[in-house]
C-alpha positions in Angstrom: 0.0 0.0 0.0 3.1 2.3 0.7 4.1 2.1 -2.6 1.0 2.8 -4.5 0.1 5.6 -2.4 4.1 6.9 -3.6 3.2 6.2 -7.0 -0.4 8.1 -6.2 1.6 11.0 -4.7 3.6 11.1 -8.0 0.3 11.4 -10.4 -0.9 13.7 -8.3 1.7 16.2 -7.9 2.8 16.3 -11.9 -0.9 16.3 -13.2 -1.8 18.8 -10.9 1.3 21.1 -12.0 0.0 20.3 -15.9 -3.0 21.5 -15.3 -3.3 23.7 -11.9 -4.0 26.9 -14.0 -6.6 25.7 -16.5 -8.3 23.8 -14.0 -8.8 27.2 -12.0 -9.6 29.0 -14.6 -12.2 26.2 -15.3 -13.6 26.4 -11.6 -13.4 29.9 -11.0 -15.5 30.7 -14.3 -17.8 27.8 -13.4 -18.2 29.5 -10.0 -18.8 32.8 -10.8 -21.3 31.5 -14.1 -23.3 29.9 -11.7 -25.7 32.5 -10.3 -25.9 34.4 -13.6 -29.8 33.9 -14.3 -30.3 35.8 -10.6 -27.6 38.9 -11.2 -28.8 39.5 -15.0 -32.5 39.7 -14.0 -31.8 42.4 -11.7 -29.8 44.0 -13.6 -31.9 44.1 -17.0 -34.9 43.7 -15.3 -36.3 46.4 -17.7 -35.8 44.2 -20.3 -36.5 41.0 -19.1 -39.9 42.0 -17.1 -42.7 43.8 -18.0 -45.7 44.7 -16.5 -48.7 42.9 -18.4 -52.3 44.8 -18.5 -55.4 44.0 -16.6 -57.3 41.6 -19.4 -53.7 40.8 -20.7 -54.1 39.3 -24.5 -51.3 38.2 -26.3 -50.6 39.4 -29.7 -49.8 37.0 -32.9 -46.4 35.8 -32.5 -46.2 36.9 -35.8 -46.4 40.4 -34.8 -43.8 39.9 -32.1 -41.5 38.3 -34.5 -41.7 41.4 -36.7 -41.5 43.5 -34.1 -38.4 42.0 -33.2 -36.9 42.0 -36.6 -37.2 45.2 -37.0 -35.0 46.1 -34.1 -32.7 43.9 -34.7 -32.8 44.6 -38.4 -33.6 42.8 -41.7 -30.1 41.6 -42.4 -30.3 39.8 -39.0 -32.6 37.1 -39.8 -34.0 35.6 -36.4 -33.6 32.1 -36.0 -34.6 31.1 -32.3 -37.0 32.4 -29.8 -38.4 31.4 -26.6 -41.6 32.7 -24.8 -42.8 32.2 -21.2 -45.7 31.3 -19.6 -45.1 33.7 -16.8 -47.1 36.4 -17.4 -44.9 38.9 -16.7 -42.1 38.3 -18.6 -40.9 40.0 -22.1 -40.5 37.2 -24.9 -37.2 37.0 -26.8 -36.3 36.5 -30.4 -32.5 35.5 -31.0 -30.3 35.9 -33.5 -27.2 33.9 -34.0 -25.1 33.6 -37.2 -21.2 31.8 -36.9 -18.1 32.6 -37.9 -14.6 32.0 -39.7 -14.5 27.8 -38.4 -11.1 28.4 -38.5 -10.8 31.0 -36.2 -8.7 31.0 -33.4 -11.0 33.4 -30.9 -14.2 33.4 -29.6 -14.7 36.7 -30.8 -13.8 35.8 -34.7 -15.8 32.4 -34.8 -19.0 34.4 -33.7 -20.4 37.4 -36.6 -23.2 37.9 -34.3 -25.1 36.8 -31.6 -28.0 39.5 -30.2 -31.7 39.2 -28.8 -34.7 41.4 -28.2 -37.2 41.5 -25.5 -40.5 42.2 -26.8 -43.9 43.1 -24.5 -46.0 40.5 -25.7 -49.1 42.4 -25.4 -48.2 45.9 -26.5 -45.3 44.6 -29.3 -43.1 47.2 -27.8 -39.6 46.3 -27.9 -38.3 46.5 -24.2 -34.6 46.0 -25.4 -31.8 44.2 -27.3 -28.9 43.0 -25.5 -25.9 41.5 -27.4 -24.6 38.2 -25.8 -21.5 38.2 -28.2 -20.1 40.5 -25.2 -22.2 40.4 -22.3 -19.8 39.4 -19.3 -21.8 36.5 -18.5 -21.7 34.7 -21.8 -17.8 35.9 -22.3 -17.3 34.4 -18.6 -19.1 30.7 -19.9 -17.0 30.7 -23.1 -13.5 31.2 -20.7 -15.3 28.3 -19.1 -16.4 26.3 -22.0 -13.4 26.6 -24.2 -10.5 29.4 -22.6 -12.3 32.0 -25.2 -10.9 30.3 -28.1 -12.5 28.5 -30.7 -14.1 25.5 -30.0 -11.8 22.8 -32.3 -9.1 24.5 -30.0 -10.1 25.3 -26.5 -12.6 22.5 -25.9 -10.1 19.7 -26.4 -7.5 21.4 -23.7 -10.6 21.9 -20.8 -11.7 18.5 -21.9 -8.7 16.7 -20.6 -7.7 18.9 -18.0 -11.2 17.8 -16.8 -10.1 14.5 -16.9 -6.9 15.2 -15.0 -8.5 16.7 -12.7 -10.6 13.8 -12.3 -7.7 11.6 -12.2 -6.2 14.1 -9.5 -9.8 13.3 -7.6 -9.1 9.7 -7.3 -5.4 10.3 -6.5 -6.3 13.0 -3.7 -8.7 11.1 -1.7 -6.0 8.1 -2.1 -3.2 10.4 -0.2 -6.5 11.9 2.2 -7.1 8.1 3.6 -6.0 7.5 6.8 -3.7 4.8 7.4 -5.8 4.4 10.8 -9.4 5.3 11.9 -8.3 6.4 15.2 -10.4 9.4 16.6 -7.4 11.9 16.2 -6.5 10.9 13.0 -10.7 11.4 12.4 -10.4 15.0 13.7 -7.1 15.7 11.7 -8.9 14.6 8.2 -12.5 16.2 8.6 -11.3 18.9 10.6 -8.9 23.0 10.0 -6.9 23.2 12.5 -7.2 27.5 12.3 -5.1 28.3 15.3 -2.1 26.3 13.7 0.6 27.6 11.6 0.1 29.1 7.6 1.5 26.2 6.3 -0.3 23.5 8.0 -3.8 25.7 7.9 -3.0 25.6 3.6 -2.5 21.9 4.2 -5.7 21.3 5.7 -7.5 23.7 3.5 -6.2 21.6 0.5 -7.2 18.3 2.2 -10.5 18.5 4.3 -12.8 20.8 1.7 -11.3 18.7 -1.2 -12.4 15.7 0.1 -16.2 17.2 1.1 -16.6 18.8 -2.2 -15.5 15.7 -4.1 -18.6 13.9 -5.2 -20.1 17.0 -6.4 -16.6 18.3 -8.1 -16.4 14.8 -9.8 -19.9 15.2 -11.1 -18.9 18.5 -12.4 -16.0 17.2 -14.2 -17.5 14.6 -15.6 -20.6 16.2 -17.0 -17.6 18.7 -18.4 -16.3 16.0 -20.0 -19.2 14.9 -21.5 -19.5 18.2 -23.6 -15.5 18.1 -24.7 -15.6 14.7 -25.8 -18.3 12.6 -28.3 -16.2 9.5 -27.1 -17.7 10.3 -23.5 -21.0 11.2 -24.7 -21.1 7.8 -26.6 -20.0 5.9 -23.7 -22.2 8.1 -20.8 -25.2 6.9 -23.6 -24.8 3.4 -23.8 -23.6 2.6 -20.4 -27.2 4.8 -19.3 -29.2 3.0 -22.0 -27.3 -0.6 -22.4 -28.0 -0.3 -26.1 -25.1 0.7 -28.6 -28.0 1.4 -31.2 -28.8 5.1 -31.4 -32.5 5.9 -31.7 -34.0 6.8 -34.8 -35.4 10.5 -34.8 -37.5 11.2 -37.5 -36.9 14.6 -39.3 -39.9 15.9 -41.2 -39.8 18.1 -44.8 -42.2 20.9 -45.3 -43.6 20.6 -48.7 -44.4 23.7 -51.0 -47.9 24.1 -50.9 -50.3 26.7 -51.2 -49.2 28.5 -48.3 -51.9 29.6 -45.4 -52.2 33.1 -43.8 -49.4 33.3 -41.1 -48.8 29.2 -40.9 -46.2 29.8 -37.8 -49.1 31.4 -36.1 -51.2 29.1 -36.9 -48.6 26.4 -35.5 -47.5 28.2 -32.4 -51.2 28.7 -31.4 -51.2 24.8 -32.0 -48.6 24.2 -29.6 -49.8 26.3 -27.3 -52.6 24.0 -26.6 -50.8 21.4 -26.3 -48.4 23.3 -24.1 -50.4 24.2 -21.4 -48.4 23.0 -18.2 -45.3 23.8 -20.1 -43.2 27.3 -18.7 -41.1 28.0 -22.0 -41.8 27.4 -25.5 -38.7 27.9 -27.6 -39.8 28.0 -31.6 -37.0 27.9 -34.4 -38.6 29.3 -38.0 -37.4 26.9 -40.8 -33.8 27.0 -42.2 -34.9 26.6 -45.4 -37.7 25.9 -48.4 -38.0 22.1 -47.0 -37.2 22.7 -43.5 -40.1 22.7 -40.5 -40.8 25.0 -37.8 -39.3 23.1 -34.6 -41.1 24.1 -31.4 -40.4 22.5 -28.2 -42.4 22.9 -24.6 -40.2 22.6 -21.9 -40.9 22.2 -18.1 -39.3 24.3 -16.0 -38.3 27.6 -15.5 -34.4 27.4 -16.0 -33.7 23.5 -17.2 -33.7 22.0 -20.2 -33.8 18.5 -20.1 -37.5 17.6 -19.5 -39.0 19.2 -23.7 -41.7 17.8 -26.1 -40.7 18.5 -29.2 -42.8 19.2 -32.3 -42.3 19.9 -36.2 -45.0 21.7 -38.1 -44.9 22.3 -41.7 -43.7 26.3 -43.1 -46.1 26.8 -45.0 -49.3 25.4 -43.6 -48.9 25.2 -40.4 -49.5 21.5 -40.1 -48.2 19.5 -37.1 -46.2 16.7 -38.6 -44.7 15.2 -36.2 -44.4 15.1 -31.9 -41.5 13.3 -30.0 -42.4 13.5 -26.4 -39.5 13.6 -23.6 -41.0 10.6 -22.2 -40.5 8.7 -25.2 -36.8 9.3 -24.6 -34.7 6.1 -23.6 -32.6 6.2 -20.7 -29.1 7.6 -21.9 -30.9 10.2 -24.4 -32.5 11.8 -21.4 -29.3 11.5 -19.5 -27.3 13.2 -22.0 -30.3 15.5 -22.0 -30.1 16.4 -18.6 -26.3 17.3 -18.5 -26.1 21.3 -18.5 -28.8 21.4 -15.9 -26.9 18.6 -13.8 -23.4 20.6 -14.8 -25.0 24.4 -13.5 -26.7 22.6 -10.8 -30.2 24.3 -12.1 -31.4 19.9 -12.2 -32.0 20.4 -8.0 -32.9 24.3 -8.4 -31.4 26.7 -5.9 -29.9 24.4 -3.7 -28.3 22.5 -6.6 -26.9 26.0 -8.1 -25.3 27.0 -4.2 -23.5 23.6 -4.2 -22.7 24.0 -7.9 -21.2 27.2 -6.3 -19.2 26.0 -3.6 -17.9 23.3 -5.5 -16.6 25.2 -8.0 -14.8 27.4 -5.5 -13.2 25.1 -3.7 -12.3 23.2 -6.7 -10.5 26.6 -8.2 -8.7 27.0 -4.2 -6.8 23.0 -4.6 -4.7 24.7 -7.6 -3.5 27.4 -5.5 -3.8 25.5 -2.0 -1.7 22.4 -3.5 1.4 24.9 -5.2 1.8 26.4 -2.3 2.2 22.9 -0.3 4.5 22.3 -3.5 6.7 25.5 -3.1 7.2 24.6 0.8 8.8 21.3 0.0 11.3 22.8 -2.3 12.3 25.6 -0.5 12.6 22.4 2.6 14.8 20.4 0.0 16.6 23.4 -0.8 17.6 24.1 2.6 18.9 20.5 3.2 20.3 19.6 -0.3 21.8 16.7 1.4 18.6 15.3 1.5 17.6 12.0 -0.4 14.0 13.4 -2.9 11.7 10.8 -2.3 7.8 11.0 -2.4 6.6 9.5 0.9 5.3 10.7 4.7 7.9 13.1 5.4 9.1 14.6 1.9 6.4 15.1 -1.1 3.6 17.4 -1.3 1.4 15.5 0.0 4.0 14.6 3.3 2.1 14.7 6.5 3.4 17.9 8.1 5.2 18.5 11.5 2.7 17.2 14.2 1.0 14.5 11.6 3.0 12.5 11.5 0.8 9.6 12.7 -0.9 9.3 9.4 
């Protein structure tokens, strides 16, 4: 056992001094991404909220949708919107157009990327706010991909992810004590505050690592499951014990005589349909086959749980429904990873341990190179001391007074 937790010790200290900085930049973005629905809704609430009439009626989405296009302008075609059942909030119609895929920014692989807020039952548009550079979305793409593009930043968080999960497994390794004896108990749950800097850093790297680890490994792992398809592949047939994808019918619109406003005529559609449902997101066809897509989702902030529907462009027609129950196992577990990721899957007490988490996973960088930088300036003071990773020497060495470990 001596020798594999050495040979732990070793794996932890290199990985972690690969990947200490991108692993808190990960975390710290994570951390400060997670609240972001609360802060923006206070501080555009005049956009986001509006104050709906006495016999509120809704206007045509078609109205709202022109309405909308207007301020965001014609060469901006809309492609994605989402309304609310909550009264008293301002529907919004998206706009999102890619760049250069060969781009080594953020900034250059997205042209555009804007929305405006429209007050469903006067058509007045409340505002447009451009996500392209709004700190929140800039903070989830230093998150998601380090702000570069995708093809590059998403492989490098991908596997620092799994380093980090590696790093996991290695900590708690080194955390195990050699003895469950009631001060060795109190010495790894416990800070000691009252004791020196360097063995108050050593604690702080030990005891919240190891009570933030479930949730930090869920983290890292539902991280992984965005950066890599080879994860997502394996997450959805270990889920659904079936290596057969399921087959998702994609409908055609075909050219027809064309009705008077057919997406209203679909939207009210789904609105009936819809009725327990708190968003309904509607994407206009891409093109002269494509469908309107509109999906019902439950909840005010997830994702995961959605009924989708395809309607025909240019009658309206409902052609076909897929509903979330019909889902198999790993579809609706890949389905539910951003909500399990931001911790919006157990609502706000999900998000707060999201929160924590994600802090103290962005403190073990700094915690563990300081523990790092202690040793060597130790070693340096005794060069005629053998290196070897163990009790007394490494990183992860009990310190003076553990020694018991």
């Amino acid at each position: 056992m001596t020798k594999f937790r050495k040979f732990s010790g070793q794996v932890h200290l290199w990985l972690g001094l690969i990947s200490g900085l991108v692993v808190f930049i990960v975390a710290i973005t994570g951390c400060l991404f997670v609240f972001q629905k609360e802060i923006s809704e206070v501080i555009h609430a005049e956009k986001f909220f509006v104050k709906p009439p006495v016999h509120a009626v809704l206007l045509p989405y078609s109205v709202l949708q022109q309405k909308a296009q207007a301020a965001l302008g014609e060469d901006r075609p809309i492609n994605f919107s989402t309304t609310y059942k909550d009264p008293e909030r301002a529907w919004e119609f998206m706009t999102y157009k890619p760049g250069d895929e060969k781009a080594i920014t953020y900034f250059e692989a997205v042209v555009y990327y804007e929305s405006a807020f429209v007050n469903p039952y006067t058509g007045q548009v409340t505002g447009l706010h451009d996500y392209k550079y709004d700190f929140f979305n800039v903070v989830k793409y230093i998150h998601w991909s380090l702000l570069l593009n995708d093809v590059y930043g998403q492989p490098i968080v991908g596997y620092s992810s799994l380093i980090f999960v590696i790093m996991l497994i290695t900590g708690i390794i080194l955390w195990w004590p050699k003895k469950w004896t009631k001060t060795n108990i109190n010495k790894s749950f416990k800070i000691k505050w009252n004791a020196s800097f360097k063995r108050v850093n050593y604690d702080l790297h030990n005891v919240p690592g190891f009570y933030a680890m479930l949730v930090t490994l869920i983290l890292a792992l539902t991280g992984m499951e965005f950066a890599f398809k080879w994860f997502q592949t394996t997450v959805y047939v270990v889920a659904s014990r079936s290596v057969t994808l399921p087959e998702i019918k994609y409908e055609k619109s075909v050219v027809a005589t064309p009705v008077a406003n057919p997406i209203d005529k679909a939207f009210n559609h789904a609105r009936t349909l819809f009725k327990n449902e708190d968003r309904i997101s509607v994407s206009p066809a891409a093109n002269p086959e494509g469908v309107i897509f509109i999906n019902g989702i439950k909840g005010k902030e997830t994702f995961y749980h959605a009924d989708a529907l395809q309607y025909d462009q240019y009658t309206g027609k409902l052609l076909n429904r897929r509903n979330y129950e019909e889902q198999n196992a790993g579809e609706k577990l890949i389905g539910m990873n951003y909500d399990i990721h931001v911790g919006a899957i157990l609502g706000l007490p999900g998000k707060i341990l999201a929160f924590i988490a994600s802090l103290i996973a962005a403190s073990l960088p700094l915690t563990g190179f300081l523990i790092w930088l202690n040793r060597k300036k130790k070693r340096k003071k005794k060069p005629g001391n053998r290196f070897v990773f163990g009790n007394k020497i490494s990183i992860f060495a009990t310190p003076k007074g553990r020694t018991d470990r």
